[in-house]
Chimera marker file (.cmm) of the C-alpha trace (Angstrom):
<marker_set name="trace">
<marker id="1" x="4.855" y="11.544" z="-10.114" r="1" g="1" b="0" radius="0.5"/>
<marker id="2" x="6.081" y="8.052" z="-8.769" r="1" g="1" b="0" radius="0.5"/>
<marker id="3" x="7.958" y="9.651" z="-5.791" r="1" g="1" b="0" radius="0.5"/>
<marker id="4" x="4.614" y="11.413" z="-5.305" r="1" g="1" b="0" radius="0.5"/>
<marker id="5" x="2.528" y="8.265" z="-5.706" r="1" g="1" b="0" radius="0.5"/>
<marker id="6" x="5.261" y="6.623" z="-2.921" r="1" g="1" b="0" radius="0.5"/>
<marker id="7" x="4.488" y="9.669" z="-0.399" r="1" g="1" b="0" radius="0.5"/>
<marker id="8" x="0.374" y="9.145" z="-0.794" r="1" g="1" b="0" radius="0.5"/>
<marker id="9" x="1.307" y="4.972" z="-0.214" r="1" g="1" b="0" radius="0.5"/>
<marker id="10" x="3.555" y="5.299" z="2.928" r="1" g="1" b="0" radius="0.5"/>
<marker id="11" x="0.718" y="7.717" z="4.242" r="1" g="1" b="0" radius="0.5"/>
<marker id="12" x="-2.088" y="5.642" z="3.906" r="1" g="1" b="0" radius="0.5"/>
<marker id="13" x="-0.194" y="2.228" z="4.502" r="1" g="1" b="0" radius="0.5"/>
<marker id="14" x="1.092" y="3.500" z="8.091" r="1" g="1" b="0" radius="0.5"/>
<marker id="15" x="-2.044" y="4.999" z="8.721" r="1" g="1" b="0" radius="0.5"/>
<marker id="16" x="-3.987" y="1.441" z="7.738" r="1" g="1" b="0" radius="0.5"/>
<marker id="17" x="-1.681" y="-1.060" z="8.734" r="1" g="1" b="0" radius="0.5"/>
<marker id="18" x="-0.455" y="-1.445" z="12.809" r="1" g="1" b="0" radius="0.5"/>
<marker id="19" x="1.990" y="-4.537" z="12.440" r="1" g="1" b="0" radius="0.5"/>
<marker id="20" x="5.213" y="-5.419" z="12.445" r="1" g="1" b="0" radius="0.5"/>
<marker id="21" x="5.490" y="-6.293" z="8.468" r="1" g="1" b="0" radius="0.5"/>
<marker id="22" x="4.804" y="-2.990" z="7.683" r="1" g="1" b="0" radius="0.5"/>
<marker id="23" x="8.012" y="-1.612" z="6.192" r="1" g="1" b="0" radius="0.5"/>
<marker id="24" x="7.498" y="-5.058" z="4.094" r="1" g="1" b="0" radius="0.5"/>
<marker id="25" x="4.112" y="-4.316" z="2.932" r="1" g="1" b="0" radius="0.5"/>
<marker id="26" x="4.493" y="-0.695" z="1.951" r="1" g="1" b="0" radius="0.5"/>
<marker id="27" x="7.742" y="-1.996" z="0.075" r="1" g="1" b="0" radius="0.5"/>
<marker id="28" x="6.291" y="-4.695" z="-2.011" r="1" g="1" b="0" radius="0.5"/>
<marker id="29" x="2.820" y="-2.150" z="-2.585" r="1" g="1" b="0" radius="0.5"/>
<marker id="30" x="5.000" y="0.051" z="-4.197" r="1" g="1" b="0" radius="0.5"/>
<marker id="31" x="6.468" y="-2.516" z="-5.878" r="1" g="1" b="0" radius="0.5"/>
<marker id="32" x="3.494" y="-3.767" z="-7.242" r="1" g="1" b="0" radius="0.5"/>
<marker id="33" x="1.856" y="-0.150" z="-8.184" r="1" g="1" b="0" radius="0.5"/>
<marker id="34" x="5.674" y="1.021" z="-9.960" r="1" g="1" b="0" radius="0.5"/>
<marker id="35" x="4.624" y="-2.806" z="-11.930" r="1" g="1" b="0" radius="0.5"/>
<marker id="36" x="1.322" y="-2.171" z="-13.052" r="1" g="1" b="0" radius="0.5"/>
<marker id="37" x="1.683" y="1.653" z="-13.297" r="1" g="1" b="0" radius="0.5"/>
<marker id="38" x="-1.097" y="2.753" z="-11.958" r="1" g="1" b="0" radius="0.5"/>
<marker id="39" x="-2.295" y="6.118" z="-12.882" r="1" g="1" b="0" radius="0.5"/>
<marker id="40" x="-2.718" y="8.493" z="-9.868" r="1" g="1" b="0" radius="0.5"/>
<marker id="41" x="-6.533" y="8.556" z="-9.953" r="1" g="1" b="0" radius="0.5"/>
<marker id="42" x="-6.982" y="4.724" z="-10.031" r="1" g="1" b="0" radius="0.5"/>
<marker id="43" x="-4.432" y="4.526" z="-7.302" r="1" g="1" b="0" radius="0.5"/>
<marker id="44" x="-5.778" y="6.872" z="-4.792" r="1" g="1" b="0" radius="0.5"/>
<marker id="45" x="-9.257" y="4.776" z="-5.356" r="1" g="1" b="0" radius="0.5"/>
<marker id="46" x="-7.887" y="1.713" z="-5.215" r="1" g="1" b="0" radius="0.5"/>
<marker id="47" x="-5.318" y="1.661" z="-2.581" r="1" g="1" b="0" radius="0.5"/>
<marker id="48" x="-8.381" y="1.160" z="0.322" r="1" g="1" b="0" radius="0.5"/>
<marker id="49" x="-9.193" y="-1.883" z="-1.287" r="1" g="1" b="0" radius="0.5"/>
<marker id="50" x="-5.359" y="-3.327" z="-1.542" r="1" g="1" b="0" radius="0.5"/>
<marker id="51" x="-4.495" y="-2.174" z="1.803" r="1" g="1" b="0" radius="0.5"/>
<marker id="52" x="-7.320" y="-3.960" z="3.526" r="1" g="1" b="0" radius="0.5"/>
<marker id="53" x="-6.403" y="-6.770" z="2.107" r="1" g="1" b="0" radius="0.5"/>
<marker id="54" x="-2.734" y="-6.510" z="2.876" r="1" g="1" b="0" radius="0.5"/>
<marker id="55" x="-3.903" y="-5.727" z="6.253" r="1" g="1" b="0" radius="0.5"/>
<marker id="56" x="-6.196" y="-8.659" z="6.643" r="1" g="1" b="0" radius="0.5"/>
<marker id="57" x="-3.420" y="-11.414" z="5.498" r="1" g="1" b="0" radius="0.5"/>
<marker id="58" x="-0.959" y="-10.086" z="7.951" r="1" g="1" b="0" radius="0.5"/>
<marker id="59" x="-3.405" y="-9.516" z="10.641" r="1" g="1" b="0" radius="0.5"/>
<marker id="60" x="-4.795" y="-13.212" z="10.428" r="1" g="1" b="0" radius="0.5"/>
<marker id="61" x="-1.241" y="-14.566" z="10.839" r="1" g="1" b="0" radius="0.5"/>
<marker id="62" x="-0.867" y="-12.757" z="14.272" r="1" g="1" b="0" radius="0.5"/>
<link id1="1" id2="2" r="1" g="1" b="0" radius="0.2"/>
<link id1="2" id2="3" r="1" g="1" b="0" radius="0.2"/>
<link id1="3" id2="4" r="1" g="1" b="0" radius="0.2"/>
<link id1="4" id2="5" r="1" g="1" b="0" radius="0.2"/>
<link id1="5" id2="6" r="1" g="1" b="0" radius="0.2"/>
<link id1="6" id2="7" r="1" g="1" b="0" radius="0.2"/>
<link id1="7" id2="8" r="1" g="1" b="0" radius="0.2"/>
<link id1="8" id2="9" r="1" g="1" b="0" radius="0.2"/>
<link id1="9" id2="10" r="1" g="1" b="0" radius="0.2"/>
<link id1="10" id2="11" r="1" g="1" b="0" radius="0.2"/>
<link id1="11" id2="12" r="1" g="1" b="0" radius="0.2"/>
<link id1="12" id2="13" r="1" g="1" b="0" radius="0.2"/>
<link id1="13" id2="14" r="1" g="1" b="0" radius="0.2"/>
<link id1="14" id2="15" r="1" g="1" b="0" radius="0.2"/>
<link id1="15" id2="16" r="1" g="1" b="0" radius="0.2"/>
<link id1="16" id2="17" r="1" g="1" b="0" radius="0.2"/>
<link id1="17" id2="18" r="1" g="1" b="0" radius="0.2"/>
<link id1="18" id2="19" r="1" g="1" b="0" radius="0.2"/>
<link id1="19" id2="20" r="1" g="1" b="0" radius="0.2"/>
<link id1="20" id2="21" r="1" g="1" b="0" radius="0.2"/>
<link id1="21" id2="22" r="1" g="1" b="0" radius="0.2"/>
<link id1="22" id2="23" r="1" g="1" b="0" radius="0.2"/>
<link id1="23" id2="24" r="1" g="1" b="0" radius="0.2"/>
<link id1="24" id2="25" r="1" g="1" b="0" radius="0.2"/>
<link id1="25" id2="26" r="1" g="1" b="0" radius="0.2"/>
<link id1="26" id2="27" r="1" g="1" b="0" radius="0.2"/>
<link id1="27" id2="28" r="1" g="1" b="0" radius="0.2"/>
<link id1="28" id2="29" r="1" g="1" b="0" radius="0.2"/>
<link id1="29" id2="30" r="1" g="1" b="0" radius="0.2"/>
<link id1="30" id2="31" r="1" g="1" b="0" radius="0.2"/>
<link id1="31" id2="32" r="1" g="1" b="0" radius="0.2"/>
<link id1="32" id2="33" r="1" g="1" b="0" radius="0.2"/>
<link id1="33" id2="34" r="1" g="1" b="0" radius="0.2"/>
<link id1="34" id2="35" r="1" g="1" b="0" radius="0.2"/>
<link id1="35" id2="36" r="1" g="1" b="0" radius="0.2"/>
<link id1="36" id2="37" r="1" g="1" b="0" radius="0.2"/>
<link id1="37" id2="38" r="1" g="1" b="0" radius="0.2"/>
<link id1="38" id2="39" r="1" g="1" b="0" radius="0.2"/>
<link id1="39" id2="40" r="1" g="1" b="0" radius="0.2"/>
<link id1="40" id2="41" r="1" g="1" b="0" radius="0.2"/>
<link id1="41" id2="42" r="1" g="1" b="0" radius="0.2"/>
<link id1="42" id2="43" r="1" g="1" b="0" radius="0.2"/>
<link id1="43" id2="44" r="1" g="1" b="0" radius="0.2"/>
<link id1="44" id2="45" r="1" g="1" b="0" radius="0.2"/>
<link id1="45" id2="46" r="1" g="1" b="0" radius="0.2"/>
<link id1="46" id2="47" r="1" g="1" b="0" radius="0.2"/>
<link id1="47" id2="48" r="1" g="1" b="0" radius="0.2"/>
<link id1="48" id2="49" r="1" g="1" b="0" radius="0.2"/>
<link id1="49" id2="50" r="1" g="1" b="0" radius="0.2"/>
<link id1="50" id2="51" r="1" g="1" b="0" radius="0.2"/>
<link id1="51" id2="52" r="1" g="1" b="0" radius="0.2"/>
<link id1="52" id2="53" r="1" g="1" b="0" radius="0.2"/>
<link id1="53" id2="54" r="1" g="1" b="0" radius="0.2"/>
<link id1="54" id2="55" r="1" g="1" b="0" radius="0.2"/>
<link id1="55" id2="56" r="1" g="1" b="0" radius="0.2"/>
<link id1="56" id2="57" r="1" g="1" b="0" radius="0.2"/>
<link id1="57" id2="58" r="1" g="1" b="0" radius="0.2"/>
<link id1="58" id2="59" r="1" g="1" b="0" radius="0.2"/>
<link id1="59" id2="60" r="1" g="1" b="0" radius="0.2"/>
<link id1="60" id2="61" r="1" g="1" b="0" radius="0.2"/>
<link id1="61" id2="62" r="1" g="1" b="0" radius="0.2"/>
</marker_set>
């Protein structure tokens, strides 16, 4: 389940994020999803919302 859970992530990060921290970002997202375990349901729904947000700090630093 958590490799599976790491495959949906990397999808959705690279497909989200254009920037150069993005081997950074996908690595501390799973990070933080293998710390809160996250059931696969609640992640799939709530990885839009992190991954904005992700996107938006990284994008507003240029």
């Amino acid at each position: 389940m958590a490799l599976y859970q790491n495959k949906i992530s990397h999808n959705l990060l690279f497909y989200r994020l254009n920037n150069k921290c993005q081997e950074y970002t996908f690595n501390y997202f799973v990070n933080y999803l293998n710390t809160k375990k996250q059931k696969l349901i609640i992640f799939q729904v709530q990885t839009l919302y992190y991954l904005d947000h992700f996107s938006m700090a990284f994008n507003n630093k240029g």
